[in-house]
N, C-alpha and C positions, 0 to 999 in steps of 0.2 A: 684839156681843161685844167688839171694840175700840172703840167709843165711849167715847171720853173716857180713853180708857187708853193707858200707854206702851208702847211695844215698843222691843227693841234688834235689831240684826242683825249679827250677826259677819260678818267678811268683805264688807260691806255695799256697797263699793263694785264689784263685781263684775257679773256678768251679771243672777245672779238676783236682785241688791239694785237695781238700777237699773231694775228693771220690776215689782219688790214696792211700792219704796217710793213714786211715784206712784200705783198700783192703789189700794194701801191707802191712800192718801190722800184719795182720790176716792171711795170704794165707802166705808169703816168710819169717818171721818174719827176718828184717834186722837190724843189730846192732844198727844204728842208721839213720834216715830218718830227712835230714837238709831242712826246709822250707828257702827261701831264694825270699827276694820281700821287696820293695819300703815302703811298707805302713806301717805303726804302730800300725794304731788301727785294722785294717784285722788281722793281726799279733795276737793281742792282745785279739779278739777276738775269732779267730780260737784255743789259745794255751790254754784256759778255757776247749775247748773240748780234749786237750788231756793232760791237766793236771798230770794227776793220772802214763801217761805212760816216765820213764824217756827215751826213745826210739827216742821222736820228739823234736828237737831241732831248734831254729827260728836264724836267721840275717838277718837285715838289710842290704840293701843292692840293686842297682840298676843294671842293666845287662849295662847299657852305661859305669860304672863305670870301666875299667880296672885294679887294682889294687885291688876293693875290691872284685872282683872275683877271684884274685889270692889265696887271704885269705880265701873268703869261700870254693874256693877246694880242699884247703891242705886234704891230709889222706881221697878224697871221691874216691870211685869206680863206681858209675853210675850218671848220670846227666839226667833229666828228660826237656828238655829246653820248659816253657809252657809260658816265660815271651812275652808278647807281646801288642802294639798298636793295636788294633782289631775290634773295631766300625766304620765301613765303612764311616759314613760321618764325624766321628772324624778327620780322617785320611788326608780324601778330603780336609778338614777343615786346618788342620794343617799337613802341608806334612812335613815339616820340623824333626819337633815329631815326627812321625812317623819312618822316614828311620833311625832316630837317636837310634829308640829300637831295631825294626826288623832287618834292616841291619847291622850297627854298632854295635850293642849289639848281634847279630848271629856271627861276630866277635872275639870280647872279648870272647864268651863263647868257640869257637874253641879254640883260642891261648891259653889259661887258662885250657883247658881240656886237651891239649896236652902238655903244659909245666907244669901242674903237675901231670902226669899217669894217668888220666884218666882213666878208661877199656873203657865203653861204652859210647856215649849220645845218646837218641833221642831227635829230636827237632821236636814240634807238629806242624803240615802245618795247612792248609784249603784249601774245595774246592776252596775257590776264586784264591790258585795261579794256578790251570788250567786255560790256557787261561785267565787272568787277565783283567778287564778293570775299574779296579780301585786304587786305591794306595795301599788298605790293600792288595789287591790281589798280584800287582806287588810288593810289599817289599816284602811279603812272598815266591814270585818262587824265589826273589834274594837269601832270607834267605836258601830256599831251594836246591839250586845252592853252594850256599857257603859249607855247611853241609855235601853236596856230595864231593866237591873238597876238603872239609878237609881231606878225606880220603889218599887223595894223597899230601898234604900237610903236614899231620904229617911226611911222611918221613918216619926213621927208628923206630919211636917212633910206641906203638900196638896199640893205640886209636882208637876207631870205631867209624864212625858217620852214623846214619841212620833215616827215616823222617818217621813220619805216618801222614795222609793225610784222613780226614771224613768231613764230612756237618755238618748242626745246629743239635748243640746239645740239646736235647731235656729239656724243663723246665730249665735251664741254667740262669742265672741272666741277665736282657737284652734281650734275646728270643723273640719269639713270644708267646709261650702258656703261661708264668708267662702275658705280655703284656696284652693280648687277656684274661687273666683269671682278672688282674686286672681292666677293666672297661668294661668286661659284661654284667653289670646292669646297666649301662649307655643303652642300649638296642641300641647302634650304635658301629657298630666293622670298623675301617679303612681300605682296602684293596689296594694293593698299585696297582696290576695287577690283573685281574679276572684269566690269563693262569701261573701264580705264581706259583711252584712246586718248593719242597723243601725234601734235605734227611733228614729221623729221627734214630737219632743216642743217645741212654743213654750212660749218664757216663759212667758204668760201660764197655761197648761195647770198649769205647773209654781205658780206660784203659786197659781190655785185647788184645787188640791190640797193645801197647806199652809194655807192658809184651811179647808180640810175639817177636814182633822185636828184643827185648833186647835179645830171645834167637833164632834167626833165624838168624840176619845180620849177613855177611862178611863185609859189608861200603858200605856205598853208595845207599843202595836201598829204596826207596820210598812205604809203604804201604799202602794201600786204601782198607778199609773195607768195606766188601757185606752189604752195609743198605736199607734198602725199603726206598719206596717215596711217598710224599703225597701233595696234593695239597693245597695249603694256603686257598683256597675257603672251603673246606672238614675240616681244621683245626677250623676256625671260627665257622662252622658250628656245632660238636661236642660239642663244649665250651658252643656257645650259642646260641639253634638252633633258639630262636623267635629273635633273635637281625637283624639290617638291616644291609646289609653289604654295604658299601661307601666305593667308589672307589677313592681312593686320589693322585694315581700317584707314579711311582717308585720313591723312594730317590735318591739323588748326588752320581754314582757309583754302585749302585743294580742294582745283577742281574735279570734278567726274570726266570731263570735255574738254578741250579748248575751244576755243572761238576768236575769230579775229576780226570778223565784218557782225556786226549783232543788225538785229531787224529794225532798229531806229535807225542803221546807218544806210538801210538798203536806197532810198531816195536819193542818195547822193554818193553811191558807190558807181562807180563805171570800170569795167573787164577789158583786157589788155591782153594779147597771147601767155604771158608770163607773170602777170599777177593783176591785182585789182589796186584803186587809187579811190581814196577818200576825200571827197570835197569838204570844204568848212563851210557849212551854213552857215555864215553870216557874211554880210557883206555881197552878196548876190554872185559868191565866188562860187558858190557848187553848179553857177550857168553859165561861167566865163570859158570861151570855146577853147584862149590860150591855156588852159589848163585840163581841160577835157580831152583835148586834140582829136584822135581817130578812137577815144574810148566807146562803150558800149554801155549803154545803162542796165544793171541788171534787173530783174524781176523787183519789183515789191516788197516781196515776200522773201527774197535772199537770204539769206543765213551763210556762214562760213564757218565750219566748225569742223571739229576732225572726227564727231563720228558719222556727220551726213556726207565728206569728202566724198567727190567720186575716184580719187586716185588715190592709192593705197599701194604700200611698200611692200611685197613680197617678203618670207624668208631670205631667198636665195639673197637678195639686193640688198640687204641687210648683213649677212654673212661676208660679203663681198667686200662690202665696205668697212665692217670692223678688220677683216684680215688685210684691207690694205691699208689702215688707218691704227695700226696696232701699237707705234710707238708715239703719238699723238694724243691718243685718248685718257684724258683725264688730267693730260701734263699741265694745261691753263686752262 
């Protein structure tokens, strides 16, 4: 599918960009794979790591910007959209900012994808826009509203737009277990809820699942991969089992749960060996069989959330993963 073809990635310099764009180098080998993002010295540093490959190619460049995303998608064939305001109480913090990346900048990436041929985009979600009740949350279901309806927006033009949808990703810059790894020996870990559950999801997961989509959508569908859950308390606890856990209180906006299928979506959710697919009620697309394929419709009454999960992460598997993932964690 990406043989020989370009891809850009917003935000690219990030977590999920720094472990897509090797993968995809290795696994699809595409002509060329355009980083595209704000910063300079991310930029700058990231492009040391692939020096050697003339394949990765950087711009500058802001997703609020409308113009200079015309420019970056001239001659690209997929779009990877990871740019985003994403620190919950950043957000809270500064609303403004925010709706200005996710929403408006979820904008610019449609009109830009479609006036210059695009083939595909995904645009990366989060649990928080199930049921939102926070800003990151709610700019993301807008984003993710938009993404859908551009599918019916492009018109005559082919452009597809489809979403994937996971929890905290695991050792991620920011996280909890780079956090929680950095002041361990302080032998006091913060907990913000004692009933705090959370999904754990590696990069890698997270990128195969967007390689799905890229070759699964019709437009419009919403993916949510099958991840175990684990409990923030059981997190700390692995990291650093003599440390005292202190209970500090949820931050402005956090949730108690995540959730990534909420019960208005269960009508038009259907299950997959490896995760679930979100239909867009409109347009009589959540009964279109091309996009349903061999899915399974769930219950009614469905929910996805990480503390009624039935699959849940063990210590050991947890343990396992931090001591093979020790020089990774927390680096992007």
């Amino acid at each position: 599918m990406f043989e020989n073809k370009t891809i850009l990635v917003t935000g690219g310099t990030g977590s999920f960009g720094h472990s897509f764009v090797p993968l995809t180098l290795k696994r699809h080998n595409p002509a060329k794979v355009i980083i595209y993002s704000r910063d300079e010295m991310k930029q700058w540093e990231m492009a040391k790591l692939f020096q050697d490959d003339p394949r990765v190619r950087f711009f500058i460049g802001d997703v609020r910007d409308r113009d200079r995303l015309y420019r970056a998608f001239d001659g690209v064939d997929y779009v990877v959209h990871a740019a985003a305001t994403k620190i919950v109480p950043t957000a809270e913090y500064n609303p403004f900012e925010c709706i200005k990346t996710n929403v408006n900048g979820a904008m610019n990436v449609i009109d830009a994808a479609i006036d210059k041929g695009v083939t595909g985009v995904v645009a990366l979600s989060t649990d928080k826009a199930s049921s939102p009740v926070n800003l990151y949350g709610a700019s993301k279901l807008a984003s993710d509203k938009l993404f859908v309806a551009g599918n019916a927006y492009a018109g005559k033009q082919d452009t597809k737009f489809s979403v994937v949808r996971y929890g905290n990703v695991m050792g991620s810059r920011g996280s909890v277990i780079p956090f929680f790894l950095s002041i361990k020996d302080t032998g006091v870990l913060p907990i913000t809820d004692p009933r705090m559950t959370r999904f754990m999801i590696s990069l890698e997961q997270g990128v195969e699942l967007v390689w799905h989509a890229f070759g699964d959508m019709q437009g419009g569908e919403v993916y949510v991969k099958k991840i175990p859950s684990m409990k923030l308390t059981d997190i700390a606890r692995v990291i650093a089992p003599d440390a005292e856990q202190k209970i500090v209180g949820v931050r402005p906006g956090e949730k108690i749960h995540e959730q990534m299928v909420g019960l208005e979506d269960a009508p038009y959710t259907f299950e997959y060996d490896e995760h679930f697919k979100i239909l867009p009620n409109i347009n009589g697309w959540e009964r279109d069989s091309a996009r349903i394929k061999d899915g399974r419709r769930v219950r009614p009454d469905f929910v996805y959330s990480s503390d009624n999960n039935s699959d849940w992460m063990d210590d050991c598997a947890l343990a396992e993963w931090i001591a093979a993932n020790t020089d990774r964690i927390g680096a992007v």
